[in-house]
Wavefront OBJ file of the C-alpha trace (Angstrom):
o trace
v -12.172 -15.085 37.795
v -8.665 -15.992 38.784
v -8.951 -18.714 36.466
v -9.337 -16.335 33.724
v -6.706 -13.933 34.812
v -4.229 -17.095 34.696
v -5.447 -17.180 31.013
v -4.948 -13.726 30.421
v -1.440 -13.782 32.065
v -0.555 -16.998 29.603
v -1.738 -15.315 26.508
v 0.247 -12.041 27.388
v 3.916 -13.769 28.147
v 3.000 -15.805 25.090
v 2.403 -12.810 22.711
v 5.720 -11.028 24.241
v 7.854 -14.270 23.724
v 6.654 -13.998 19.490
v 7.386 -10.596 20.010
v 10.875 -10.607 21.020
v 11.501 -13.715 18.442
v 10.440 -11.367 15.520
v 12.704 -8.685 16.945
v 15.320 -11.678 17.010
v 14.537 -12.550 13.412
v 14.586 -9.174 12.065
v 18.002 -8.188 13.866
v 19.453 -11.043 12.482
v 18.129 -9.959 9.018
v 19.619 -6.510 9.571
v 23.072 -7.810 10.545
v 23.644 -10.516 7.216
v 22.303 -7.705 5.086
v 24.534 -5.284 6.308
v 27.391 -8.045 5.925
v 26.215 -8.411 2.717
v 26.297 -4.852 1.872
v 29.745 -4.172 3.447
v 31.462 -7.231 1.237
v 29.913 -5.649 -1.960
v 31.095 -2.225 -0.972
v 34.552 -3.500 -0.489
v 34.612 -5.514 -3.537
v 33.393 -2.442 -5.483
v 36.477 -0.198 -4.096
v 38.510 -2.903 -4.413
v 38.246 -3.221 -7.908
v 37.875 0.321 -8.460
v 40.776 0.787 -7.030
v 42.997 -1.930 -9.304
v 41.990 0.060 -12.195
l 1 2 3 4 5 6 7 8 9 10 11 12 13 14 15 16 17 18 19 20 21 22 23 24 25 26 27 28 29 30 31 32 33 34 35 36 37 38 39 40 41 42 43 44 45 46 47 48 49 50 51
């Protein structure tokens, strides 16, 4: 029984640890593709802004 429990316990802190890695993963995602988004912005006003 406690043997099992152990198990249970392993699989659980496993599972969270993927969990928070795909949270880490997609925040990182979120963060170069608003970079992204903010350079082309600023390029766009830039240039609009030369003409």
């Amino acid at each position: 029984m406690f043997g099992f429990l152990k198990v249970n316990e392993e699989a659980k802190r496993n599972n969270y640890d993927r969990h928070i890695e795909e949270k880490r993963k997609k925040r990182l995602f979120d963060i170069i593709f608003f970079s992204i988004s903010f350079i082309l912005l600023n390029l766009i006003l830039y240039f609009i802004t030369k003409v």
